[in-house]
C-alpha positions in Angstrom: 88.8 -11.6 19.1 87.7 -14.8 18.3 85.2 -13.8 16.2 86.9 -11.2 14.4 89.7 -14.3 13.4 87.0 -16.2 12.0 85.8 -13.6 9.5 89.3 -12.9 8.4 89.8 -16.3 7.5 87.4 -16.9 5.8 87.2 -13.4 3.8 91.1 -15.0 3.0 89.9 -17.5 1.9 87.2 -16.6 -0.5 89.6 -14.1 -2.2 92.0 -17.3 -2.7 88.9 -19.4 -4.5 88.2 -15.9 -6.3 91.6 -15.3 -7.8 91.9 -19.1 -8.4 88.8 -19.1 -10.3 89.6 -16.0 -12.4 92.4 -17.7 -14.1 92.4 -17.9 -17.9 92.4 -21.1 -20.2 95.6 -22.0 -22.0 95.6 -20.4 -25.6 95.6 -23.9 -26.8 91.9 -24.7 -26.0 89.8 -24.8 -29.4 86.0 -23.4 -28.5 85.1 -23.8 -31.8 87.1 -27.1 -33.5 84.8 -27.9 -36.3 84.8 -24.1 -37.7 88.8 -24.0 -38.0 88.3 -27.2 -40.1 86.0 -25.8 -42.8 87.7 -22.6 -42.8 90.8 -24.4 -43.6 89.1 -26.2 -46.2 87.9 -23.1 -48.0 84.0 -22.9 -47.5 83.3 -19.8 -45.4 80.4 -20.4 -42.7 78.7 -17.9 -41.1 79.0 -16.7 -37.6 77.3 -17.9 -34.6 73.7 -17.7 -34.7 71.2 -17.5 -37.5 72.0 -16.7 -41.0 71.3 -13.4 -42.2 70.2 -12.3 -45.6 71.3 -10.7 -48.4 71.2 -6.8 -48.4 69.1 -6.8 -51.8 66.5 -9.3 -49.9 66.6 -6.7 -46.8 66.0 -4.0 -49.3 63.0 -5.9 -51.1 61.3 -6.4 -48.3 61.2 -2.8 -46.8 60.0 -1.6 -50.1 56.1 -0.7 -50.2 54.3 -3.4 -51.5 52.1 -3.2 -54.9 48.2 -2.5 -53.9 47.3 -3.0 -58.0 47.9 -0.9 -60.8 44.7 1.3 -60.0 46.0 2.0 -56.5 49.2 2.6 -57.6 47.4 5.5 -60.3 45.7 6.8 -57.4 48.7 7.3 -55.3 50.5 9.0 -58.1 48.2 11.2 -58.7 47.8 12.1 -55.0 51.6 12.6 -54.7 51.1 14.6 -58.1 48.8 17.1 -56.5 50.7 18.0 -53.6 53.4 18.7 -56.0 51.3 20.5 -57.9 49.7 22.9 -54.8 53.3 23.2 -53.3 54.6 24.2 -57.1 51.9 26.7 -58.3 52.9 29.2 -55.5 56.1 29.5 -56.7 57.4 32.9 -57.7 59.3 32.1 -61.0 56.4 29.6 -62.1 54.0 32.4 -61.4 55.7 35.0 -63.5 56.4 32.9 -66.4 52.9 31.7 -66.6 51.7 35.9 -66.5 54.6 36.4 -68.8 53.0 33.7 -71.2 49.4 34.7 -70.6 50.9 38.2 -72.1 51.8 37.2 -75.4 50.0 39.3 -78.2 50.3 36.5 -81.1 49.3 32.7 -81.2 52.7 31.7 -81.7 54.3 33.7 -79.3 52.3 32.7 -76.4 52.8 29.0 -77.2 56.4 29.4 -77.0 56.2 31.6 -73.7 54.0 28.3 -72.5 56.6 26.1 -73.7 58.7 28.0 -71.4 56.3 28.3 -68.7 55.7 24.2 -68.7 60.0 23.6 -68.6 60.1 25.9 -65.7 56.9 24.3 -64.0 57.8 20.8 -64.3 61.3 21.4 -63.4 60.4 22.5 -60.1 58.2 20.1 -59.5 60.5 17.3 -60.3 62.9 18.6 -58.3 60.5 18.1 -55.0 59.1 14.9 -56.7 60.2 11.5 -53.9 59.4 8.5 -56.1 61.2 7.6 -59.3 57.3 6.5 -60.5 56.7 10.0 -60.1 59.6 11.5 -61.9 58.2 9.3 -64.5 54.4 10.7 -64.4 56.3 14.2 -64.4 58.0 13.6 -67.7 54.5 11.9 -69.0 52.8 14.9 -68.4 55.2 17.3 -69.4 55.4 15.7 -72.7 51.8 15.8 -73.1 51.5 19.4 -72.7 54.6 20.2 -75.0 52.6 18.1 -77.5 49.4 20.0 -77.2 51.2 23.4 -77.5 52.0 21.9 -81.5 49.8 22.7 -83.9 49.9 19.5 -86.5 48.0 20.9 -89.0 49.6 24.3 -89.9 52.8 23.8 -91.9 56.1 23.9 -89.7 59.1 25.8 -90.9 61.7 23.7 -91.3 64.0 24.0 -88.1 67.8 22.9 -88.5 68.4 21.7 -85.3 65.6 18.9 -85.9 66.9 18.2 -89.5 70.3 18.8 -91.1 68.5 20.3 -94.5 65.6 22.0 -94.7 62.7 20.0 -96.1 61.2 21.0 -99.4 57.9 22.8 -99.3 54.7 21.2 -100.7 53.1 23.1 -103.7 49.6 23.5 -102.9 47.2 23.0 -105.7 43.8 25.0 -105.9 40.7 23.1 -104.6 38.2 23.0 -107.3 34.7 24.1 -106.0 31.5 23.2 -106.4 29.3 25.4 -108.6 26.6 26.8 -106.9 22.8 25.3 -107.6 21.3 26.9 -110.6 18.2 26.3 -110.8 15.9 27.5 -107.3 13.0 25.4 -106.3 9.4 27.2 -106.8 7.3 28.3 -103.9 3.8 26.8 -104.4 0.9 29.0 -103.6 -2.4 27.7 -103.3 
């Protein structure tokens, strides 16, 4: 029994240094005295540990870095391509390309393509990632708007471009050039 007094005694006290131990500090104890100064002062610091950056510095640096304008071309046009393969096998941009490969007239088929290239580019820029390739989108969709034009036939007048009709040019006849009189001789020997 002896025994069996001794480990009771001890298990007390062990759970009486426990309990003692687990008591909390007084709420007057300041961990942290110098940081209730500059607060009170006005200056914020930060919190423990090291200080952290700003969330446009965080953003920077995640950002894929610059590998030179020509790179930069390269991956454009890669990112272009895929656009371009996933874009082609589309069902409306396939029928308005046969609807503007249809057209009976000049004129008619360039504004079917005008069509067909707002359609086209529209889907594609809505699949396009990058705001570089939105931009290379809108370059290239210009481009071929600008080649459907024809600059060298005279444009009617539209009146949603201008507010009055622009007057038309009187042409003047082109003087040509008379034909050579005189004919050069054969010589025979």
């Amino acid at each position: 029994m002896n025994k069996y007094g001794l480990i009771f005694s001890s298990a007390l006290l062990i759970a009486a240094l426990v309990m003692h131990g687990q008591e909390a500090a007084p709420p007057s104890v300041d961990l942290f005295p110098e940081q209730e100064q500059e607060e009170e002062e006005g200056s914020p610091t930060p919190p423990n540990g090291p200080e952290l950056p700003e969330l446009k510095q965080l953003d920077d640096s995640f950002k894929p870095k610059s590998l030179g304008t020509d790179a930069d071309t390269l991956q454009v046009h890669a990112l272009w391509r895929q656009l371009k393969n996933r874009t082609v096998n589309d069902p409306d941009v396939q029928e308005a390309k046969k609807y503007a490969q249809a057209a009976r007239t000049d004129l008619e088929k360039r504004k079917r393509l005008r069509n067909y290239y707002e359609v086209y580019y529209q889907r594609m820029s809505a699949l396009a990632t990058t705001p570089e390739l939105k931009l290379a989108l809108q370059a290239l969709k210009d481009v071929h708007q600008i080649i459907l034009t024809q600059p060298r036939v005279r444009p009617t007048p539209t009146p949603e471009l201008s507010g009055t009709p622009s007057p038309t040019p009187s042409s003047t006849p082109v003087k040509k050039k008379g034909k050579e009189k005189h004919k050069k001789k054969k010589l025979h020997k």
